[in-house]
N, C-alpha and C positions, 0 to 999 in steps of 0.2 A: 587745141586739137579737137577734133568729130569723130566720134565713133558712132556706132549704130548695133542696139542689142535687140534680140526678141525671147519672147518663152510662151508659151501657153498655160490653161488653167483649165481645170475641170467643169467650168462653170459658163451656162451661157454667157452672150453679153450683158444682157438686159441685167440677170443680178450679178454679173463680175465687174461693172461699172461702179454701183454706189457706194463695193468694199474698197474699190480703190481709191474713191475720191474721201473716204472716211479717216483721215489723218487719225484723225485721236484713236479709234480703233485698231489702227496698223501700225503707228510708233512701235509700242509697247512687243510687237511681236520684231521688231527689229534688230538684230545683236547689234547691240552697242548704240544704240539709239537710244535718246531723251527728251521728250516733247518738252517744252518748258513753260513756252507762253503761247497763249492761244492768241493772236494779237485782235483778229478778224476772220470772218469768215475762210478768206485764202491767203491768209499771212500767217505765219508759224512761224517761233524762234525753239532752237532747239539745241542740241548735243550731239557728237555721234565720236564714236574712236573706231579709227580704220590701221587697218596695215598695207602699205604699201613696199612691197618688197619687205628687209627686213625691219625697216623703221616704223614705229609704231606714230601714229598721229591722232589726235583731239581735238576738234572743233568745234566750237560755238559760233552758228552765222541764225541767218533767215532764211524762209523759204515764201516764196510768194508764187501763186497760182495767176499770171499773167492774163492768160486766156484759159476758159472753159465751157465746152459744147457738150453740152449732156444727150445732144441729139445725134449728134455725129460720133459722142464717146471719144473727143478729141480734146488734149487739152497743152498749155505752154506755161514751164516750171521755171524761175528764175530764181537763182540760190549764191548767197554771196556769203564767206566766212572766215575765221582765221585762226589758226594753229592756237591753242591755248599758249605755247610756251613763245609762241612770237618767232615761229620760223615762217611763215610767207601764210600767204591766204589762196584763196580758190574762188572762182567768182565760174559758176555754169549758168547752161538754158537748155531745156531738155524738153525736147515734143515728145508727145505719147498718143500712141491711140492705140483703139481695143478694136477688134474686127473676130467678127464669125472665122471659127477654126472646125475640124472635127474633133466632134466631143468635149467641145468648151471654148474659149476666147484663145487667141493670140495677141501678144502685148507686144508694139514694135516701140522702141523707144531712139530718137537720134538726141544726141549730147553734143553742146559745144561747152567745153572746159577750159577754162585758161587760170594756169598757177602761177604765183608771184613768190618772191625771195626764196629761202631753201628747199621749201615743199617743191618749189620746178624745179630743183637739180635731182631731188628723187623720182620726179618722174619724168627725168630728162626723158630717157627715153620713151617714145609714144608706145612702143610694143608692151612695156610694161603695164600701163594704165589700160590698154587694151583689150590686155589680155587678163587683167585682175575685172575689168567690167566682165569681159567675157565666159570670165570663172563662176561671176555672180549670176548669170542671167541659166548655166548650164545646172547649177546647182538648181536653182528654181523651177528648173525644167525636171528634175531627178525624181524616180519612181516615187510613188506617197511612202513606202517602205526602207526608203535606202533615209539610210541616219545623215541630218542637218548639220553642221558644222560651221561653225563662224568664217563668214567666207570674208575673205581678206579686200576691199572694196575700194576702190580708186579715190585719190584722197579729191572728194569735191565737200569741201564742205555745206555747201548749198544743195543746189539739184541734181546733178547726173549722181554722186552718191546718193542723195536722199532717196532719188527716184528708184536708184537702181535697188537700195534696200527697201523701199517700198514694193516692186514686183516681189521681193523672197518675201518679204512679209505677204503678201498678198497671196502668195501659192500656200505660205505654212496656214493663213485662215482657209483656204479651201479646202484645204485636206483636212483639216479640226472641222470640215462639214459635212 
């Protein structure tokens, strides 16, 4: 399945760029996120637990930094992972890029997602993964004053989740600026 999110940030592009490409800085501000191994410069292994509807999931994959244009501020995420307890896996590809907004960056992100064994019957439905990225990208969008809550995050173990908790991580360091 492809969805496509966006949000903005307080911050121009020029310094809303190098926070985003800073993994190891923006894990840690991720709910549920856990950087693990630093493999290479654009390979990461990590952790994350998500909720998809009401079923709770856990995953350990990689994340790999495919392509990245620090001039264009464009980059391609490929993310592959699997359920800790062995119910299916998730394998994404997530473009991003940062573009002049007012009053800071806009982050357009498109995701291609595909789930295997039981984790695709919980997101049989496309609406629901849809609509859980959609939840994430709105939250991240939400005044610096309105209270953060662990947003329930579309089970990719790889990249369209990494990424998409990567943008809320990225808006909560802007506003701690």
């Amino acid at each position: 399945m492809e969805f496509d999110n966006s949000f903005e940030v307080p911050l121009a592009p020029e310094k809303a760029w190098p926070i985003l490409m800073d993994i190891r800085r923006i894990t840690p501000c991720m709910p549920g996120a856990e950087l693990t191994e630093v493999v290479d410069e654009r390979t990461y292994k990590g952790k994350i637990a998500v909720r998809l509807g009401p079923v709770a999931l856990a995953f350990a994959g990689v994340v790999k930094f495919e392509e990245l244009d620090n001039v264009n501020r464009t980059a391609r995420v490929k993310a592959q992972g699997s359920d800790a307890k062995g119910r299916g896996g998730a394998n994404a590809t997530a473009s991003f890029r940062l573009e002049a907004a007012p009053g800071g960056s806009k982050v357009l992100v498109h995701t291609d997602l595909a789930l295997s064994g039981a984790v695709a019957q919980y997101g049989r439905g496309v609406g629901i993964v849809q609509a859980t990225a959609a939840q994430i990208a709105q939250q991240s969008a939400a005044p610096a004053d309105a209270p953060m809550t662990p947003a329930p995050a579309k089970p990719i173990s790889g990249l369209a989740l990494f990424a998409k908790a990567i943008w809320e991580s990225i808006v909560r360091l802007f506003r701690g600026s």
